[in-house]
C-alpha positions in Angstrom: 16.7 -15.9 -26.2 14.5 -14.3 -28.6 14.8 -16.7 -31.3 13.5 -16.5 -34.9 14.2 -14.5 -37.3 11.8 -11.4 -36.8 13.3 -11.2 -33.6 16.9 -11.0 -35.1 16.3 -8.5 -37.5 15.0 -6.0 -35.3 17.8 -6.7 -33.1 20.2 -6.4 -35.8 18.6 -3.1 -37.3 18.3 -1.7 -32.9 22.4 -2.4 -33.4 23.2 -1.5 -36.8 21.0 2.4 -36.1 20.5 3.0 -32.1 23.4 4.7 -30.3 24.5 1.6 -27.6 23.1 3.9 -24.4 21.6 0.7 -23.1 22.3 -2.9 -23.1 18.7 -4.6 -23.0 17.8 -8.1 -23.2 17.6 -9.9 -26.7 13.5 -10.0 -26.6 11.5 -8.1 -29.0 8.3 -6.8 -27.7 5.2 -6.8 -29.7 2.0 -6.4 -27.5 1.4 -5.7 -23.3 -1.3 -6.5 -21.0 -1.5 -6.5 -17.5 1.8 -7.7 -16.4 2.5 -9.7 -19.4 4.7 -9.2 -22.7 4.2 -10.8 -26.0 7.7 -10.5 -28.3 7.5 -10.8 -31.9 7.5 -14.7 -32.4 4.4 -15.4 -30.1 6.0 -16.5 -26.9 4.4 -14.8 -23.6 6.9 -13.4 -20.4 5.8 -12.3 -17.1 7.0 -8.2 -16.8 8.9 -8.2 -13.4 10.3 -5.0 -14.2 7.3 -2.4 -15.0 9.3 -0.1 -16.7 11.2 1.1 -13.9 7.7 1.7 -12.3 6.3 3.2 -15.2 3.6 0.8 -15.6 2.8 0.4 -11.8 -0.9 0.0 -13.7 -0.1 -2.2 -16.2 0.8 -2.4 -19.9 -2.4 -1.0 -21.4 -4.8 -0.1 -18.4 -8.4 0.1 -19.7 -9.2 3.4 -17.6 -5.8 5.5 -18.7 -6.0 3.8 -22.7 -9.5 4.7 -22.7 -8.6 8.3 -21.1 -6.1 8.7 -23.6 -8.1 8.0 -26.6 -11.1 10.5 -25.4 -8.3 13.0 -25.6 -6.6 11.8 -28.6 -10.3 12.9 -29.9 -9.9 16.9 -29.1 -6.4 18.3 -28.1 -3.1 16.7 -27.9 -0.6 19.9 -27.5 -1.3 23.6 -26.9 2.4 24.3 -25.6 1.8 26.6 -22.5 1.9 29.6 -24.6 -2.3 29.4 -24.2 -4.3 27.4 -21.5 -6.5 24.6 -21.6 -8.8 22.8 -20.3 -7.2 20.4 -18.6 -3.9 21.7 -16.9 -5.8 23.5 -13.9 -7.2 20.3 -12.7 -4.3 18.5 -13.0 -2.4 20.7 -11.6 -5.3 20.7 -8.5 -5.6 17.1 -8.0 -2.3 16.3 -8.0 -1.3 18.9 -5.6 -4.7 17.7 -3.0 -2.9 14.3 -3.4 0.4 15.5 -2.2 -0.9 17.8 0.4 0.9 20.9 -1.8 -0.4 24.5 -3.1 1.4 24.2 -6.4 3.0 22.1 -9.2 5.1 22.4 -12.0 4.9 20.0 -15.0 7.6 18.5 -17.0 7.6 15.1 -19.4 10.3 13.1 -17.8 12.3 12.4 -14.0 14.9 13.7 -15.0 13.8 17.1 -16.4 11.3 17.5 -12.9 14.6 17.0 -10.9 16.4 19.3 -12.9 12.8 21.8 -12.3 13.5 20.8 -8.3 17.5 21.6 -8.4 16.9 25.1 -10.4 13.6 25.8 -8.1 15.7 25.1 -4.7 18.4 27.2 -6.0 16.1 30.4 -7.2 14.3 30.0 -3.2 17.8 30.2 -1.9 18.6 33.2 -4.0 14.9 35.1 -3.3 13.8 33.8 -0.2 16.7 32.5 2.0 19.3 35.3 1.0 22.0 33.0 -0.1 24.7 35.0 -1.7 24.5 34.7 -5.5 26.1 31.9 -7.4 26.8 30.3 -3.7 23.5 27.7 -3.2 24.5 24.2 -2.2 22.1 21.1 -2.7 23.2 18.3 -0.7 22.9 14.9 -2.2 23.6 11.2 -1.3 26.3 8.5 -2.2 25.3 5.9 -5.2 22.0 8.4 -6.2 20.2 8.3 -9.3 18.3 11.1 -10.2 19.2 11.2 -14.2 21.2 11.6 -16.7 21.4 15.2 -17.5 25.2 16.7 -17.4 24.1 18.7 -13.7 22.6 15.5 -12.5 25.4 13.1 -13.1 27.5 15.9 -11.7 25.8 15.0 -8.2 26.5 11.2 -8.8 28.9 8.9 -8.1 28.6 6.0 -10.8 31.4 6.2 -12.6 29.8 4.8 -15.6 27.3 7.7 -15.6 30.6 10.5 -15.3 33.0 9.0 -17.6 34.2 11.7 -20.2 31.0 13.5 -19.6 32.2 16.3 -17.4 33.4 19.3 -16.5 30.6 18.7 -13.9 28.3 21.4 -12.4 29.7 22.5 -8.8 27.1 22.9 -5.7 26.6 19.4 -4.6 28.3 17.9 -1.5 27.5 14.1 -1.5 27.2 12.1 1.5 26.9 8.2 2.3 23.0 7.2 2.0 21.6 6.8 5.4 24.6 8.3 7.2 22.1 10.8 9.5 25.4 12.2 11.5 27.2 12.8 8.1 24.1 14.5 6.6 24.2 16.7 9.7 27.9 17.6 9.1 27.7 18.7 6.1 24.4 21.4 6.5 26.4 22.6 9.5 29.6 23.4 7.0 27.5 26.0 5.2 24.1 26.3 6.7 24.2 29.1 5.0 24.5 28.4 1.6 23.1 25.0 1.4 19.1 25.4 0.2 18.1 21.9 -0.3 18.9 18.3 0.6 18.1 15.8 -2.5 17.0 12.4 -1.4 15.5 9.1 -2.9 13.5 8.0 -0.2 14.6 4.2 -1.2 17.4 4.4 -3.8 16.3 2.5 -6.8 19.5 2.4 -9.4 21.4 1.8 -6.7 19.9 -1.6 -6.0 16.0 -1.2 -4.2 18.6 0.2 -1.1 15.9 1.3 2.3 17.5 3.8 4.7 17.9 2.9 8.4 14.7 3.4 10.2 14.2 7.3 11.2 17.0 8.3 8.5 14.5 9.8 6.4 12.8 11.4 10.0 16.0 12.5 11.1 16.7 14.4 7.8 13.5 16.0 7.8 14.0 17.4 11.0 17.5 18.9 10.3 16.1 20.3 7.4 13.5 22.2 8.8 16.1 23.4 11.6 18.4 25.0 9.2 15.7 26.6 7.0 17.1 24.0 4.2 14.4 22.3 1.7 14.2 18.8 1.7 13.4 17.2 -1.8 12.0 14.0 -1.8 12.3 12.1 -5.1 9.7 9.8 -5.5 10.1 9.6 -9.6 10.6 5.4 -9.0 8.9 5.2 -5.2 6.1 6.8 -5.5 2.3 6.4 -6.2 1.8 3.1 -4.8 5.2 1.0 -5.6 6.0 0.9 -1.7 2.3 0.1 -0.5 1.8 3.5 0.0 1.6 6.8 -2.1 4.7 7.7 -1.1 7.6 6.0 0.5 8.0 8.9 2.7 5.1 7.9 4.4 6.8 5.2 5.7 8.4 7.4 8.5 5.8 10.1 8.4 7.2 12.5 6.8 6.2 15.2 4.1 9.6 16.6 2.3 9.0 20.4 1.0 9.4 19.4 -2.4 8.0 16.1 -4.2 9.6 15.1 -7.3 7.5 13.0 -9.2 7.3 10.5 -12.6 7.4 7.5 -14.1 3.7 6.2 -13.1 2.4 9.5 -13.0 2.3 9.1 -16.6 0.4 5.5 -16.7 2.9 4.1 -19.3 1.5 5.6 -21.4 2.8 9.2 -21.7 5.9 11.4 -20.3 4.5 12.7 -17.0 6.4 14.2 -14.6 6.1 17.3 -12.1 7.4 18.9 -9.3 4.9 19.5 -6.1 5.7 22.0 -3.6 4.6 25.2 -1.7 3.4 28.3 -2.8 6.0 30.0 -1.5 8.7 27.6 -2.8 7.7 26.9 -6.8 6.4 30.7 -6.3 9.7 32.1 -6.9 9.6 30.6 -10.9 8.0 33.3 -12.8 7.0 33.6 -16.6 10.1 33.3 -18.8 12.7 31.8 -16.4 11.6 27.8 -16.7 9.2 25.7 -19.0 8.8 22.9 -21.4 6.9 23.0 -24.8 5.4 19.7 -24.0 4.7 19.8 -20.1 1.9 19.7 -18.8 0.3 19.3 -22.3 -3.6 18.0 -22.8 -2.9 14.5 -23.4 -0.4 14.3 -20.5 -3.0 15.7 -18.2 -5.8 13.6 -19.3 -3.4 10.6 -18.7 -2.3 11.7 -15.0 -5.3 12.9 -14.5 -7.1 9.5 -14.3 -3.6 8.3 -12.4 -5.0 10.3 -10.2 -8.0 9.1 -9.7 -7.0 5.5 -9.3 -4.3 6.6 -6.5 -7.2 8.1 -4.8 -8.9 4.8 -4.4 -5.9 3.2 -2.3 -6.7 -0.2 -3.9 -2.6 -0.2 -5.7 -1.0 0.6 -2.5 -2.6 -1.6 -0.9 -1.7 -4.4 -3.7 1.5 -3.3 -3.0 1.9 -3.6 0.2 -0.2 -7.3 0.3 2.1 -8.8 -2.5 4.8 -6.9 -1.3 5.0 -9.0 2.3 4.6 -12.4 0.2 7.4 -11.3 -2.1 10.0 -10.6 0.7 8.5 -13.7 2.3 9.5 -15.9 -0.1 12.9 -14.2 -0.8 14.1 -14.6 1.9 14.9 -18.3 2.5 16.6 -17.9 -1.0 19.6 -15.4 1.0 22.2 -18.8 1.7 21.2 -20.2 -1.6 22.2 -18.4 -4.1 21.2 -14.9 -2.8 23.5 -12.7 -0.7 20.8 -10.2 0.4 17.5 -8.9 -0.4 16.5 -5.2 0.3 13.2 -3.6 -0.5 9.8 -2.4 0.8 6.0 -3.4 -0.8 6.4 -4.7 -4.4 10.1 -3.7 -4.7 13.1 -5.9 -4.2 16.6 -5.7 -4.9 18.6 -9.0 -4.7 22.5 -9.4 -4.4 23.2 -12.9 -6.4 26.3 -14.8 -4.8 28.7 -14.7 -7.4 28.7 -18.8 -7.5 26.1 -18.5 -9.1 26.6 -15.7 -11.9 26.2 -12.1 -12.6 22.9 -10.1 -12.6 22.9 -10.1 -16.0 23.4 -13.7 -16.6 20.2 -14.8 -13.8 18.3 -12.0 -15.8 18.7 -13.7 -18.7 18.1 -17.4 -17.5 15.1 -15.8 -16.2 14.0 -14.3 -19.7 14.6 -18.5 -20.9 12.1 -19.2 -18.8 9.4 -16.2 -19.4 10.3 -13.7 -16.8 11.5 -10.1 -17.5 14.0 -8.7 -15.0 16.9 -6.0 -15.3 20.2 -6.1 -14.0 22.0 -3.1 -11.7 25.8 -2.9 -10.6 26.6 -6.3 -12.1 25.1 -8.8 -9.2 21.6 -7.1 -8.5 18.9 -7.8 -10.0 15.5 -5.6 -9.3 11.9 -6.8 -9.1 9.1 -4.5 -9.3 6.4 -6.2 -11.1 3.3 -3.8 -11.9 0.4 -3.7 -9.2 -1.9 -5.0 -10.8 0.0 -8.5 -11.3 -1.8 -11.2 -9.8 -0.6 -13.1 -6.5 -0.6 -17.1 -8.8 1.8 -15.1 -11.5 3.9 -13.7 -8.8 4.6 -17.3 -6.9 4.9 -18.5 -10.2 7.7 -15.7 -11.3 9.7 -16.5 -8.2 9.5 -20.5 -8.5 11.0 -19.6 -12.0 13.4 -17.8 -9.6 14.4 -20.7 -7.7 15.1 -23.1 -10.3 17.2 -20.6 -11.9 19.4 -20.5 -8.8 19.3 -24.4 -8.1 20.8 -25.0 -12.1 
């Protein structure tokens, strides 16, 4: 468990100076490539985690390091007080690749949802009519969409809301897939309410998929009431599901993308938000920004994300490795496993108590050189990067199966 002693003084200095926010595993990371990790004394793990889909290309892609350093050689930061000359083609390719007019950078998820909540709100105010200070955004049960004191004020971790609040009114939550709930609570206000908030497969919450034509369903009711629906894809999207977007999955294209995470390659703070003209239209100079988004290295970065997106060859990774994942998951529900949930190279699994906390496997894992996290204290997620090869996946989840036969 990260023995020697390099590894126990950086864990004793993370202690002794880092705030506790998180409770990571005791490995100390040196070097990344592919989908493997090197800690400080040498020893080699398999990266079943990717960063929370960060690093759906790998630790240290050739074509987004090498993008990256050509930039590194001419501009790194402008702030958007001037241009430059990569912003408008970002801004270009990654609205083609959505099928949007317009997009609004940030650095991480959580500021692009906060860009999508504020953006909603303004179109409700300009362009529905909705009385001033009155805008609802309806949100889901057991969300994540970050940390930020208005997005935990649409949550319901407990964990996430302790002695943070007083919370940020506006957001009526409903159970996650619940179509005839969602419908309910548009029709209380139609309105008022501008925008329904959605993860189109809840990550945090434990890789959880929506009933089949949930995501349809919402759509529709949506568009009925005049009411935006915001998909965020921050941990679904570009290629994690085996295809761009997990929306896709049901056919459906939300008003608003939220995207992040691989947008920025691992390698920099990427996020955005991807709309309509007429919906990110209604932000004007002054109102919203960020000194850093959309900055040159950022773009250069995304823009070759981009660019490899555009070839299909990740998604469809994903969706290949993704069927012999779940295939081989699922004879372990019985023994040792309570349920698996997920879709293309995402999988949450629900370990039978018998046999220990999420935490615990994780760590039994990381004795045998795989790298997993835990969620909600018996889940633990897989999401290797794409680019990890089919022998080091089979060989991840035999590690797997001992772990739950000890």
């Amino acid at each position: 468990m990260g023995s020697g002693r390099s590894a126990e003084r950086a864990i004793a200095a993370a202690e002794a100076h880092g705030a506790h926010n998180y409770h990571p595993l005791p490995v100390v990371v040196a070097s990344a490539e592919g989908a493997w990790m090197t800690d400080v004394e040498g020893r080699r793990y398999l990266d079943l985690l990717a960063g929370y889909s960060a690093l759906n290309f790998g630790h240290r892609n050739r074509r987004l390091i090498e993008a990256a350093k050509a930039q590194l050689d001419r501009v790194t930061l402008t702030s958007r007080a001037f241009h430059h000359d990569r912003f408008g083609a970002f801004c270009a390719e990654l609205a083609e690749l959505c099928g949007m007019e317009m997009v609004l950078p940030m650095n991480t998820g959580a500021e692009a949802v906060e860009t999508a909540v504020k953006t909603a709100r303004k179109w409700g105010y300009r362009s529905k009519g909705v009385p001033d200070g009155r805008a609802r955004i309806i949100a889901a049960e057991n969300n994540f969409h970050g940390r930020t004191t208005t997005l935990i004020s649409l949550s319901t971790d407990p964990e996430a809301r302790a002695q943070h609040g007083p919370f940020t009114p506006g957001f009526p939550i409903v159970p996650y897939g619940d179509l005839a709930a969602m419908e309910a609570a548009l029709d209380a206000a139609p309105e008022e309410t501008v925008a329904v908030l959605l993860e189109p497969i809840q990550g945090e919450a434990g890789v959880v998929v929506p009933p089949p034509g949930y995501l349809a369903g919402v759509r529709e009711l949506t568009r009925e009431r005049n009411v935006l629906f915001i998909a965020d894809e921050v941990q679904s999207g570009l290629g994690r599901t085996g295809t761009t977007f997990a929306c896709e999955h049901e056919g459906v294209v939300p008003d608003v993308y939220v995207l992040g995470k691989a947008l920025g390659g691992g390698v920099m703070p990427v996020s955005a938000v991807v709309s309509s003209r007429e919906v990110l239209g209604v932000q004007r100079p002054g109102e919203h920004g960020s000194t850093f988004g959309g900055n040159p290295l950022a773009c250069a970065v995304a823009l070759e994300v981009i660019a490899m997106v555009r070839t299909g060859e990740f998604q469809r990774r994903s969706a290949t490795l993704g069927e012999l994942l779940h295939r081989e998951l699922g004879p372990l529900i019985g023994n040792g496993v309570r349920q698996v949930r997920g879709r293309g190279l995402w999988a949450g699994v629900d370990i039978e108590p018998s046999h220990g906390t999420g935490r615990q496997i994780s760590e039994r894992l990381m004795d045998r050189g795989v790298l997993v996290k835990d969620t909600h204290d018996a889940t633990i997620r897989i999401a290797p990067p794409l680019v990890i090869g089919e022998e080091d996946l089979m060989w991840a989840l035999d590690q797997l199966r001992a772990v739950l036969a000890e």
